[in-house]
N, C-alpha and C positions, 0 to 999 in steps of 0.2 A: 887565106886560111879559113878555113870552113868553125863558125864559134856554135856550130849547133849543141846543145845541150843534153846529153844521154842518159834518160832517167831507168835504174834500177829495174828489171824484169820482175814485174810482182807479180805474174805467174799469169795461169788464163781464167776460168771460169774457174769457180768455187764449186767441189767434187759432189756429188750428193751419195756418197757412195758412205753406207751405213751397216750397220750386222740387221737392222731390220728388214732393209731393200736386199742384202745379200740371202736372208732367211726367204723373203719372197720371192726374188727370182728362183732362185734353187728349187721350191718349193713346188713354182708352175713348170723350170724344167723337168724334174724328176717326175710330174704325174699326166703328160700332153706328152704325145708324138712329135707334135711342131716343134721346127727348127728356133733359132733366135728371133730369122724376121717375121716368120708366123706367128709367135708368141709378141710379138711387137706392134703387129697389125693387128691382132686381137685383143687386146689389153694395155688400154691408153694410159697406164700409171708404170709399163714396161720400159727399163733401160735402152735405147737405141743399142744394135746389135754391138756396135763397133765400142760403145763405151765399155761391154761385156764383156769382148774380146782383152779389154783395155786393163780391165780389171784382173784379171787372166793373168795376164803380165805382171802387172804391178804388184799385188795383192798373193802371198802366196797362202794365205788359210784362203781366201776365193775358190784361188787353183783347187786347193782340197775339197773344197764346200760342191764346186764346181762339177768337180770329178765323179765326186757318190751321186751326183742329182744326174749325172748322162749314165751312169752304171745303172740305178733305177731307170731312168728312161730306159733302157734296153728290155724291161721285162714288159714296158707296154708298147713296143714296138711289137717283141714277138705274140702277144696277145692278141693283140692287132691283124698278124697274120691268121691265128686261129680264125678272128669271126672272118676276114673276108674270104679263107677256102670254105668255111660252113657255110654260110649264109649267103653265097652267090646263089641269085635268083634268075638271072640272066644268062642265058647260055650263048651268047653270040659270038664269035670268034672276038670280036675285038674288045666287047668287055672281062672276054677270059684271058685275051694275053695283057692287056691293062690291069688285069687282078698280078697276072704271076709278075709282072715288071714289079706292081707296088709288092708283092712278098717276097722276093727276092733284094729289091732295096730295101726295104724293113729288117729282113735275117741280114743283108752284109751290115749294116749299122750293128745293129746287135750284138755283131761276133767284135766289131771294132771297138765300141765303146762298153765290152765286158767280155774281154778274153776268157777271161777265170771260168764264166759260168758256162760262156756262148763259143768257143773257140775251136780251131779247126785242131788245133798241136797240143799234146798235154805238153809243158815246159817238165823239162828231164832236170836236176837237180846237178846242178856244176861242180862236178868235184877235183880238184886240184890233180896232177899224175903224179908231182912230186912227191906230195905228201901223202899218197896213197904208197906208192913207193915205200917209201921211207915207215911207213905201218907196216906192212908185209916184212920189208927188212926186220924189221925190233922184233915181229911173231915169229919170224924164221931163227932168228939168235935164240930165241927164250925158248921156245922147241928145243933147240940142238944142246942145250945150255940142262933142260929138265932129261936128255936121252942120256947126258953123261952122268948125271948124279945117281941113274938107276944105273 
């Protein structure tokens, strides 16, 4: 019989996940173009991507926090686009299709992480049939209901 000894899971490393590091990352997401690991490679005080993602999950004021800092990043993505159609200087074939590749992935990000402002569909407004139905019905009685009393 096996007498090993099983102590208690006291969990793994100690979080450093704080409302001031979540105020900072947000921060440099919402005003940089750069993805996670850009912003990771750039700035040595940055969460590892995957701890980001992690917090994502876990953390649902994150998610939120998260959310508004990629919806700003969407305005300097497309900003983004502006200076490089302006301010190409180069006319070579392959510096002009390496321009339209990065503005066209800049505009699809854009439209993905802020439909509202950046999006291809305006969303139509869901209205029930039944209960539409069932409106019409009550207008049509109350009609037929005010032609009898005259």
């Amino acid at each position: 019989m096996d007498k090993r000894v099983f102590m208690a899971n006291t969990g793994g490393r100690p979080t450093i996940y704080s409302d001031e590091l979540v105020d900072y990352v947000c921060g440099l997401i919402a005003t940089h173009c750069m993805g996670l690991h850009g912003l990771y490679a750039e700035y040595t005080d940055f969460p590892h991507p995957r701890t980001i993602q992690f917090w994502v999950y876990k953390y649902p004021e994150f998610l939120r926090k998260y959310l508004e800092a990629k919806s700003a990043q969407s305005h300097i993505l497309l900003d983004n686009t502006i200076d490089i159609a302006n301010y190409n200087t180069d006319d070579s074939l392959l510096k002009i299709n390496r321009d339209k590749l990065i503005i066209d992935t800049y505009k699809f990000n854009a439209t993905r992480l802020n439909r509202r402002d950046y999006g291809d569909k305006t969303q139509i407004e869901n209205i029930n049939p039944t209960e539409e139905k069932e409106e019409v019905r009550k207008l049509v009685e109350k009609c037929k209901k005010n032609i009898k009393k005259k």
